[in-house]
Every structure is written in C-alpha cells, then in structure tokens.
VOGU-3710 file (C-alpha; in Angstrom, 3 decimals, decimal comma):
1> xxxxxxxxxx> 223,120/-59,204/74,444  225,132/-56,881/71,819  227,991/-58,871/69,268  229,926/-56,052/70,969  229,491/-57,584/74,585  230,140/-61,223/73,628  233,333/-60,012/72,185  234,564/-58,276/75,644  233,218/-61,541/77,477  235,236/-63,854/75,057
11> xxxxxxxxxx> 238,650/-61,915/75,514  237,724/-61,336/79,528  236,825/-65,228/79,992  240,161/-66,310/77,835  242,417/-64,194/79,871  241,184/-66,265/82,588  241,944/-69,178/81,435  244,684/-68,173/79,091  247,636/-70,161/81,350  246,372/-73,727/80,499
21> xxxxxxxxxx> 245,063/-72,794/77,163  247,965/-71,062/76,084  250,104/-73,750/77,072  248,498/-76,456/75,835  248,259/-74,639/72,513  251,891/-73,675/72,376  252,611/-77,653/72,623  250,267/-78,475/69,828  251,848/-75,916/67,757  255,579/-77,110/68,350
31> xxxxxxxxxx> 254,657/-80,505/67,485  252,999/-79,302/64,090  249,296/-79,306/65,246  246,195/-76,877/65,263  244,429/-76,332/68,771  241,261/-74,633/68,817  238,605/-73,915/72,118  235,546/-74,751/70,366  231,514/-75,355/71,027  230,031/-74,786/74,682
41> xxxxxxxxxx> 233,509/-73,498/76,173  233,523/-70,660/73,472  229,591/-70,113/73,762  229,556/-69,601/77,891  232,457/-67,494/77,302  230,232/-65,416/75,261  227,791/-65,091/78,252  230,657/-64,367/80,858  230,024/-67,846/82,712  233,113/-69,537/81,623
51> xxxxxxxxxx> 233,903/-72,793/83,830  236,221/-75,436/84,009  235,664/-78,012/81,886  237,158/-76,842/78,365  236,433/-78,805/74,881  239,285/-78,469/72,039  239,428/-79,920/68,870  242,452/-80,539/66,650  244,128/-81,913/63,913  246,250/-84,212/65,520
61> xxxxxxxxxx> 245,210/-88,186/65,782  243,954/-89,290/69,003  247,787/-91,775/69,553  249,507/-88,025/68,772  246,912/-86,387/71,389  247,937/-88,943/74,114  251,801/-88,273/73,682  251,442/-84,341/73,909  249,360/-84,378/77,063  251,194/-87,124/78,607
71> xxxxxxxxxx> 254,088/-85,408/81,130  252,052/-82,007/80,736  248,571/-83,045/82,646  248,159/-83,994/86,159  245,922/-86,930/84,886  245,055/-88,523/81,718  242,071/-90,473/80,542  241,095/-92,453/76,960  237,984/-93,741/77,834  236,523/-91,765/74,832
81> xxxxxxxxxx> 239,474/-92,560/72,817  237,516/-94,513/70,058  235,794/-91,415/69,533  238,999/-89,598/69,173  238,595/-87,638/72,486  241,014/-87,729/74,945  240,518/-86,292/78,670  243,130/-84,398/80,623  243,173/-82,740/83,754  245,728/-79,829/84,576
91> xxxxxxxxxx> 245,054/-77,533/87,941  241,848/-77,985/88,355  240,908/-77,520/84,863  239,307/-80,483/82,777  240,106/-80,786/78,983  238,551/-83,076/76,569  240,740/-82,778/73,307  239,247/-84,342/70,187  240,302/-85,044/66,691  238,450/-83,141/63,864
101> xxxxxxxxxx> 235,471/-85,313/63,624  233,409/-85,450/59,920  231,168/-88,418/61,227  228,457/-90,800/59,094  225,286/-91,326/61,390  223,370/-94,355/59,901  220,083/-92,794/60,583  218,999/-96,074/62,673  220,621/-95,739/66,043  222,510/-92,208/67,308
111> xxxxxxxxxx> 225,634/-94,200/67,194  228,276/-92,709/64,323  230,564/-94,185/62,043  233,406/-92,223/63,686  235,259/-90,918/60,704  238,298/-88,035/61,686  238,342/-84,664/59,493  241,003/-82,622/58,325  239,912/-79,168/58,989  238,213/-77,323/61,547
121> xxxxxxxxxx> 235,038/-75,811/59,261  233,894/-79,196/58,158  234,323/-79,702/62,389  231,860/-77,177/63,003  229,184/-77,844/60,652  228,433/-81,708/62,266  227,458/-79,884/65,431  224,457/-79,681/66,894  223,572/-75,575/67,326  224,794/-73,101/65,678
131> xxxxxxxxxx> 226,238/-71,349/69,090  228,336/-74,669/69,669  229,152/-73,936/66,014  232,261/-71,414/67,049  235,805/-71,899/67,713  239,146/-70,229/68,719  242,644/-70,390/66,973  244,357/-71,023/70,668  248,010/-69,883/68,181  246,134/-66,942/66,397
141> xxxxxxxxxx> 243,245/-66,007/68,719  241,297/-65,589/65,554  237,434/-66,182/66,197  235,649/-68,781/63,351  232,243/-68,833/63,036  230,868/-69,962/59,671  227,109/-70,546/60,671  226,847/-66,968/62,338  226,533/-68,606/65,857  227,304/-64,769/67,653
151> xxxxxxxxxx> 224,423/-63,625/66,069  222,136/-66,388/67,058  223,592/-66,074/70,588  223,258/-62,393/70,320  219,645/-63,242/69,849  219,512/-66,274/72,113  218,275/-68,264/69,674  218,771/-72,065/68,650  219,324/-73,002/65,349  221,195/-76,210/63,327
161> xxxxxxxxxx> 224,158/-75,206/61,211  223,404/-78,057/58,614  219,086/-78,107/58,245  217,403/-79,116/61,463  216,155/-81,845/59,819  219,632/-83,544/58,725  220,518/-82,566/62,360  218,220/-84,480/64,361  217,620/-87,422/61,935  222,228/-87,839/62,437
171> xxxxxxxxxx> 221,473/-87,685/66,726  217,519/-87,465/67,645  219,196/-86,623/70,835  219,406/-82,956/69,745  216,140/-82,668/70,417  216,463/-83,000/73,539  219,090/-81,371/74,135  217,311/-78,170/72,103  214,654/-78,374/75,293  217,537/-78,387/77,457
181> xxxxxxxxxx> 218,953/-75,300/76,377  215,764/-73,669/76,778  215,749/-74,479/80,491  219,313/-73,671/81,133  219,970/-71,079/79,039  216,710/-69,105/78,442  217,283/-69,782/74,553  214,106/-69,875/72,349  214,382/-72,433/69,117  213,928/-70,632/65,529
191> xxxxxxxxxx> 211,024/-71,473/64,049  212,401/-74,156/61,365  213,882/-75,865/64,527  210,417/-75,808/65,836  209,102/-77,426/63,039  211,808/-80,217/62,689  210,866/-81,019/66,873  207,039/-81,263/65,372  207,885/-83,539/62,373  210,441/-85,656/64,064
201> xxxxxxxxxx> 209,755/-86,383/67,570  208,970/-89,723/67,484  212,794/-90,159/66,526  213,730/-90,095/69,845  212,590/-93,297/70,621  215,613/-94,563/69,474  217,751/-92,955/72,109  218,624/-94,985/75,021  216,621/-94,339/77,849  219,903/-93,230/80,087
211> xxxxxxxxxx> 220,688/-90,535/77,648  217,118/-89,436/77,599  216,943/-89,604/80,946  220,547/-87,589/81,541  219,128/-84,723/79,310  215,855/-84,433/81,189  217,853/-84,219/84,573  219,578/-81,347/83,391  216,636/-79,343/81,681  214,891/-79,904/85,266
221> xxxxxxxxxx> 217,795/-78,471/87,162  217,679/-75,623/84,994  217,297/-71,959/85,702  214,097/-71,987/83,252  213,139/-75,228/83,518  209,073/-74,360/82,942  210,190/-73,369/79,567  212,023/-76,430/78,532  209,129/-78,693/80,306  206,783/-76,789/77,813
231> xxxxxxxxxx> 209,141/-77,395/74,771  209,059/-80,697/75,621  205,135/-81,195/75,672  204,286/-78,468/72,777  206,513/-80,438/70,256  205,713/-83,622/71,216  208,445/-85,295/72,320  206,896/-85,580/75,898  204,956/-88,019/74,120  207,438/-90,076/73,583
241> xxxxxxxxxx> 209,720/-90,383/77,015  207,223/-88,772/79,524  203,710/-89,239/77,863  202,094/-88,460/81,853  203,201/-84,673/81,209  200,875/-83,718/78,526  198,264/-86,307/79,738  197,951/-83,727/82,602  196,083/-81,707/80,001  192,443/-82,107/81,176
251> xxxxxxxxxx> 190,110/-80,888/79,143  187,941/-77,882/80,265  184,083/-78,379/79,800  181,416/-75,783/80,315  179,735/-78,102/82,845  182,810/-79,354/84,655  185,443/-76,457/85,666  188,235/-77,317/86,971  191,856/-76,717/87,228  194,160/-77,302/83,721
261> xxxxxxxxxx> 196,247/-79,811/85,989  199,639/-79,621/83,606  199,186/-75,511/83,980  199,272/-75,862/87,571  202,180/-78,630/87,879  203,985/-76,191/85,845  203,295/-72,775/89,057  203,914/-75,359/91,502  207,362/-76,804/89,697  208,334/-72,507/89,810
271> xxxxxxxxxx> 206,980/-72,149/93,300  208,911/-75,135/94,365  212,158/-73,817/92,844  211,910/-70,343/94,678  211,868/-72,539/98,243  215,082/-74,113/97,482  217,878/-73,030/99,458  220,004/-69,944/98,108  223,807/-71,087/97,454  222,973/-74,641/97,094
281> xxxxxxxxxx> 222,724/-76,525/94,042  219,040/-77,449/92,114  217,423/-80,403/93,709  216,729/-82,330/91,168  214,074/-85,134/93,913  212,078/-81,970/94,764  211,266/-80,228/91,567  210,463/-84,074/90,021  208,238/-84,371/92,475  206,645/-81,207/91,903
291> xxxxxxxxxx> 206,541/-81,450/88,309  204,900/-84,797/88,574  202,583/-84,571/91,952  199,498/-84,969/90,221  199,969/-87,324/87,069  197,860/-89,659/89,023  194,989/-87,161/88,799  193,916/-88,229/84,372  193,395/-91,676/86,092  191,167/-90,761/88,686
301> xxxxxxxxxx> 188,845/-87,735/87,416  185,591/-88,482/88,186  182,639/-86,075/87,629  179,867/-85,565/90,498  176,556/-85,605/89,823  175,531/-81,673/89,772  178,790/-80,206/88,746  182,235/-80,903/89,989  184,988/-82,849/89,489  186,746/-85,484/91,813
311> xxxxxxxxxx> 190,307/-86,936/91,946  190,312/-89,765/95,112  193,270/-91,268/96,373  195,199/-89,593/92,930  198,143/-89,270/95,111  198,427/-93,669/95,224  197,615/-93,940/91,789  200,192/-91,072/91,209  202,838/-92,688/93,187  202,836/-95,925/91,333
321> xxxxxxxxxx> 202,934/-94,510/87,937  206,233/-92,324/89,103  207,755/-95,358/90,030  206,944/-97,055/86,514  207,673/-93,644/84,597  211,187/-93,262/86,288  212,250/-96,920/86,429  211,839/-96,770/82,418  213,970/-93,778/82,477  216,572/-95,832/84,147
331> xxxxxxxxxx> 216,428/-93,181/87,325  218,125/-94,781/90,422  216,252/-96,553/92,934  216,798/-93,765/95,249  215,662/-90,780/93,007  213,068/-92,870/92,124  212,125/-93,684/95,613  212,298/-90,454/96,966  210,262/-88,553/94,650  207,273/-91,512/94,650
341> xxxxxxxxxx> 207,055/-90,797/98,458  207,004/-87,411/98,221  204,225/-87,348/95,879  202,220/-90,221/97,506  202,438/-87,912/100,961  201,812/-84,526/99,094  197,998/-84,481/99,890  198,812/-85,747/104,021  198,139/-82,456/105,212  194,947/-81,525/103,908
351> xxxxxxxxxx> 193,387/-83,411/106,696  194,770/-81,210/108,953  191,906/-78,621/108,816  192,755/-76,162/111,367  194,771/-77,960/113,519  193,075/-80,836/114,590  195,584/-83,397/114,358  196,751/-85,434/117,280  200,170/-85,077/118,313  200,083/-88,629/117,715
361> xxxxxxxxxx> 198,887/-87,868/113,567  202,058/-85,069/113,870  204,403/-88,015/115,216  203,164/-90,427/112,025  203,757/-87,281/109,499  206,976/-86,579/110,411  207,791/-89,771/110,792  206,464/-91,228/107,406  208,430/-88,408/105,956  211,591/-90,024/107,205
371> xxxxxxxxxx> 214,600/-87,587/105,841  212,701/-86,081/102,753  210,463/-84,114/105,512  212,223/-80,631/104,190  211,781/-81,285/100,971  207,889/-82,581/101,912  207,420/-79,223/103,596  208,579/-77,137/100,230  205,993/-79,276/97,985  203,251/-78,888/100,031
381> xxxxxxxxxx> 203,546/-75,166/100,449  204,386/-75,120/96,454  201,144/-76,604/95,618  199,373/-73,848/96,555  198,391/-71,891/93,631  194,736/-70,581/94,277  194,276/-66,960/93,374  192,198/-65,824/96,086  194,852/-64,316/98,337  192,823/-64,475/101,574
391> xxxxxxxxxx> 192,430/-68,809/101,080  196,068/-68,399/100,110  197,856/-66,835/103,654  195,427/-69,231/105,714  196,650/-72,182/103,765  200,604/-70,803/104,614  199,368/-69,932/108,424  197,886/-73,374/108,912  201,203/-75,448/107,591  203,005/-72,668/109,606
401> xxxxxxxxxx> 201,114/-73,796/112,406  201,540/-77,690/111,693  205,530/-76,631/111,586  205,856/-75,101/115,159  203,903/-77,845/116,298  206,296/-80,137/115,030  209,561/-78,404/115,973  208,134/-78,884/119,278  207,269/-82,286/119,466  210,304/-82,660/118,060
411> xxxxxxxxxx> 211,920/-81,348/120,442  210,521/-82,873/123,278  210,903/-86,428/121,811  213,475/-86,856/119,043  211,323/-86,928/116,133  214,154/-87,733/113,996  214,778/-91,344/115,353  211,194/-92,142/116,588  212,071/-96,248/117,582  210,510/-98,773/120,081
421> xxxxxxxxxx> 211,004/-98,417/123,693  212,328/-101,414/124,019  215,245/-103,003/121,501  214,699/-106,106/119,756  217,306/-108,173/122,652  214,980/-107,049/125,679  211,854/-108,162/123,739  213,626/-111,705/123,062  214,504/-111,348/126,276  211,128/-110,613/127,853
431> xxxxxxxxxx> 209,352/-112,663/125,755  211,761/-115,816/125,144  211,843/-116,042/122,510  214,282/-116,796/119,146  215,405/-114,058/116,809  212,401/-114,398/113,978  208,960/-112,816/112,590  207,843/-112,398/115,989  210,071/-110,357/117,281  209,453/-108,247/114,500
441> xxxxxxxxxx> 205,518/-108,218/114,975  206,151/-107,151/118,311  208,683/-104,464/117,937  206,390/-102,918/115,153  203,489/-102,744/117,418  206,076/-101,192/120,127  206,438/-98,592/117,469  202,886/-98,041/116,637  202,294/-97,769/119,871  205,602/-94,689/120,673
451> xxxxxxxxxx> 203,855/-93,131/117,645  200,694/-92,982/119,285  201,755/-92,570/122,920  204,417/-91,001/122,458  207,537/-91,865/124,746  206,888/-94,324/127,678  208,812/-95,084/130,739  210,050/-98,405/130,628  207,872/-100,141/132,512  204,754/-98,977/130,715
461> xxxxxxxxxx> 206,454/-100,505/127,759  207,150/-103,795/129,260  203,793/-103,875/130,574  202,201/-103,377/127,124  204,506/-105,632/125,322  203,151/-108,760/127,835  199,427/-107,498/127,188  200,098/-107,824/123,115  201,824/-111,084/123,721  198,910/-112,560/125,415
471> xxxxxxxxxx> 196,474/-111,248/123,270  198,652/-113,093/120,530  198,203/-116,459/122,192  202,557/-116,292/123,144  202,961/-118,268/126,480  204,057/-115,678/129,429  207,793/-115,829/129,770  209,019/-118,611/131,464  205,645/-121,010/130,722  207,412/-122,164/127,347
481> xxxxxxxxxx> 210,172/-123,390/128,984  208,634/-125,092/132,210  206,334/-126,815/130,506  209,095/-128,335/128,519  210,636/-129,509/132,346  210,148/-132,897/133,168  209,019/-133,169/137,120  210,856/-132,564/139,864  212,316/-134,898/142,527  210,961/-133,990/146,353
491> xxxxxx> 213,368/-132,183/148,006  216,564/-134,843/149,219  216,692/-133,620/152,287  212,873/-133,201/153,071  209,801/-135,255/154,029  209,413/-138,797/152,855
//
C-alpha cells in the first residue's frame, strides 16, 4: 500500500465518520481544548476498515472530559477514569477520550504510574507501534506523525517509536500484542523488534494470565493467525504462556520419520479456518482445538522396534493437558470444555475403516459429540493433511459417507435428543422405588441400551428395565412393599 492510498483512505474513512467527530471536536474547541483521533482509529483508517469504536486523546483533565460529554452522548462511562479515559457512546459510535498520558512503568509489573501530559507528541511516543503512533487535529485536520508510522504502515511493518527494548520492558504485553498484529493484520515485525521478542520474552511472565490470554484469543481469531502462532513460538514467548506449542516440535531422525507434529497443527489450524462458515464470525473453540489436537502426541511418542513411530491414546493425554493449559490461561469453563472434547474425540473416526460401524457406534458418535458435532465434523476433515491426493479424496469420501449415514439415522430417530424410553417417574414408578442413585443406574442403562437398540416400543423397554432390575438383585415391583404387610385377616364374611 502507497503513502498516496492511505491518504485517500484517511480523508474517505473521516468523512464517514466526520458527524460525531466533528462535533465532538467543535465542543472541545469551544471549551478551550485540543481533540485529536489518534492510534488504531487513525491506523484502520489508513487501510479503509474504519469501525466504530474511535480512541481520542486530549488536553483536557479527565473531571473536564466528563462535563463536555455529559448532555452530548447517549451514554457515559468512567470505569477507566483513573487512567484518564473516559467512555462515551453517541449513535452507535463508541468513544474512549483520554487525557495526554506521559506514564512511568516501574519495570516490575505492566501497571503505570499514570502521570497526564501536556502535549500530544510526548502522547505518541509512549505508544506501543509506530502505526498507533499517528494522530488527527479533529479542529485542523492536520495529520501528526513523528515516528513515520505511514511509512511503516505503507510497508506493513511493526516497529516501537521509543527502542523496542524500552517498549516492552514499560508493558511486556506488547509483545504480545506485536504477534497479534501479525495474525490480524498481516504485519511483519522489523528486525530490531525481532530481536527485542528474542531477548525479552521471558518478560511476559509478568502479565496476568487474563491479559495474556485476551491477546491470544484475538491473534487466533485472526485472518493470519498461522503467522502470529509462528511469531509466537520462533521468539519464544510460546515458551512462556503456551510451552505445548513448540513442544510439538518432534525431532526428525534418520531412523524414525515421521510427521513435524507443530508443522502439521499449523495446515490443519488453516484447513480448519477455510471450513468455517462464510459471513459468520471466527470461531475461536474450533481453531483452538485445531491448533492444539495433538499436544498430547510429545507425551506419548513411542518408537517400534524396526522403524516407526507410535502415539496411543495421544488424544486422552491431549485432552487433559488442554484442560490444564487453558484453565491457567483463565479460559472459561465452557471454552475450555468444548475444545478438550473436541480434541479427545478427534481420532473417533479412524475406526471407522470403510464403513463398518454399527448404526449403534453412529448413534454413540453423534451422540458423544453432543452440540459441538459441526464443529467435530470440520476438525476431523481439517486433520487431513497427507500429500498423496488419492489417500486424501478416500479419507473425504469415507467421512462423507459416515455423514449421510448420520443425517439419516438422524432422521429416523432424533439424534439430537437421543434419551431413555422411559422418564425417570415411570421407572420410579415401575420399579418402586424413591428418587436416588438407582434410578439413575437404571435410566443410564435405558440409555445405553436406545444407543444400542436404537428406539423401542414401550413395552420392549419396560420389559428390559424389569430384566436389569432383577439381574441387580431389586425386588419385582410390588414384593418390597408386601413383604413389608403384616398378614391378612380371613375374609369376614367367609369360612370359619
């Protein structure tokens, strides 16, 4: 991209958003102030993907922000407020408006002594990149750029407007956040930045794991997110908050050829992407799963006797260390939940062969799938990454096949909401027996049995639900409670 062409994007994107910026500007300036669009607003408008969240930075004190946006916005918001940022919304368009920050970092945690500046240069250069390092006049329209940020954006290339090293060592989250722009942006880092990841890596252990965590999210949702995984393993800093990704580089020996497993986790996290849905946003489950299907594989390399290498029952060993790896990440218990299944099911269908499952072994597929089934069906076809074309389309005609045969079970039976036969009250009922363990033994083994069977007619059920309660030892329905009958008197009106 030309200087030229960011310049037409800028004024194209600003028109756009011109009626709140102008605005908001035009009460800044009556009041005395300087309002200027500054860092990632002013960089995507450079690249013609302007949204609508918009950063501006000021002169005025955060107390003097709050009065001029108060009566103007539809909603206001000073949760950042000791940081000198105040949030705003006005139709449909969010603002964050912060004071001229010249912050002290004291080089232990990423927290700053928030100190506010007085102009908008010193501003810039505390900022991470040098293509957040740009601003607007919103009064003058005059474009600043002291670190030559255009350029570097002409170039698509990251760089620190103070020395990389100064830069990360003030917030070792920039490191991160230099992988992240990678992924989203297709940026590559100049080579002192680079160099500073290399060094300084190991600073981002002290970074929270929620931030590290937040940053990761959004280099995996990326649009190059292959490139930012690779940042984050080739500098080291993988190391550090996701040590399984680079431990997924298996060595290569003459005697022992196998797969590079972290070269092919990186085709299948691509191959997974290009299966997603058009129109609908990244999923973030799938392409962690596919990124990390296989980290169980380092623990459970074995070499055969006479060549060869073996990975058994990787995909348990895999799904345990997800769930360590993305509880320490702080990932929800759902994300985290999700994406441990889907790797622990990944290798199911390899014992399909050519379609020698039971309709019974489809029934227990879909249904230990549950709802992530879709996303189940992407990852397995994703891991396919052989070269030889011909193993390739029988692979995609076999899960093809396993597909049709499950739309039409599914059809048939309601896959989606496989359940007993019989409820939980008729098996109290049938059995006698108290709401407790039992009754969920036996509607479990109701289930098993609907899985294997598939559906029954009601009195098959019954019938096999009094078989399993004998076998248990439960008294026939009725026995409990006649045995607990004292005798009965002879008829009144009978014999003597």
């Amino acid at each position: 991209m030309s200087k030229t062409s960011a310049a037409q994007n800028v004024v194209v994107e600003l028109l756009r958003v011109s009626p709140i910026a102008d605005d908001l500007a035009a009460r800044f300036a009556r009041a005395g102030h300087q309002l200027y669009l500054v860092g990632g607003p002013v960089r995507d408008a450079m690249l013609g993907r302007l949204g609508n969240d918009l950063d501006f930075t000021t002169d005025a004190r955060p107390e003097q922000i709050m009065k001029l946006v108060t009566g103007w916005a539809d909603a206001v918001w000073d949760t950042g407020i000791a940081f000198g940022t105040v949030g705003a919304a006005k139709s449909g368009t969010q603002c964050e408006i912060t004071t001229f920050r010249s912050d002290a970092y004291d080089r232990v945690s990423r927290n700053p002594e928030v100190r506010f500046g007085d102009s908008i240069e010193a501003d810039l250069v505390r900022r991470d990149f040098t293509v957040n390092a740009m601003a607007i006049d919103l009064s003058t329209k005059r474009f600043i750029d002291p670190h030559d940020g255009m350029s570097a954006l002409a170039a698509r290339v990251l760089d620190t407007p103070a020395t990389p090293q100064e830069s990360f060592a003030d917030d070792p989250l920039r490191m991160m956040r230099a992988a992240r722009f990678v992924s989203q942006l297709g940026f590559t880092c100049a080579p002192r930045v680079l160099d500073a990841l290399g060094d300084m890596s190991g600073e981002i252990q002290r970074i929270t794991p929620e931030r590290v965590q937040a940053e990761l999210s959004k280099l995996v949702c990326g649009a190059f997110p292959r490139d930012g995984v690779r940042l984050l393993v080739d500098s080291g800093l993988a190391d550090h908050m996701l040590p399984e990704l680079p431990a997924m580089k298996l060595e290569i020996d003459e005697h022992h050829q196998h797969k590079d497993v972290y070269e092919h986790s990186l085709v299948v996290l691509d191959q997974a992407i290009g299966l997603e849905e058009p129109g609908t946003p990244p999923d973030l489950v799938l392409r962690l799963a596919a990124l990390l299907h296989d980290i169980g594989k380092p623990d459970t390399r074995r070499h055969i006797p006479g060549g060869g290498v073996s990975f058994h029952h990787h995909e348990v060993v895999g799904a345990k260390m997800v769930r360590k790896r993305l509880r320490a990440l702080r990932y929800s218990k759902e994300i985290t939940e999700d994406v441990a299944k889907l790797v622990f099911l990944h290798l199911r269908f390899h014992g399909y062969g050519n379609g020698e499952w039971t309709d019974s072994a489809v029934r227990r597929y879909v249904t230990d799938a549950g709802d992530l089934l879709p996303r189940l069906h992407k990852l397995v076809r994703a891991d396919c990454t052989t070269r030889n074309r011909r193993k390739a389309n029988a692979l995609q005609r076999t899960y093809d096949g396993l597909e049709e045969r499950i739309a039409r079970i599914a059809a048939d039976e309601d896959l989606a909401r496989v359940r007993p036969d019989l409820d939980g009250n008729e098996i109290m009922r049938l059995l006698g027996l108290p709401p407790g363990p039992l009754v969920g033994k036996a509607w479990k083994f109701l289930k098993e049995l609907r899985l294997d069977r598939g559906p029954m007619e009601h009195d098959e059920a019954v019938a096999a639900l009094r078989e399993w309660a004998a076998e248990q030892g439960l008294p026939a329905p009725g026995e409990a409670d006649e045995a607990d009958q004292p005798d009965q008197e002879a008829d009144p009106g009978g014999d003597k």
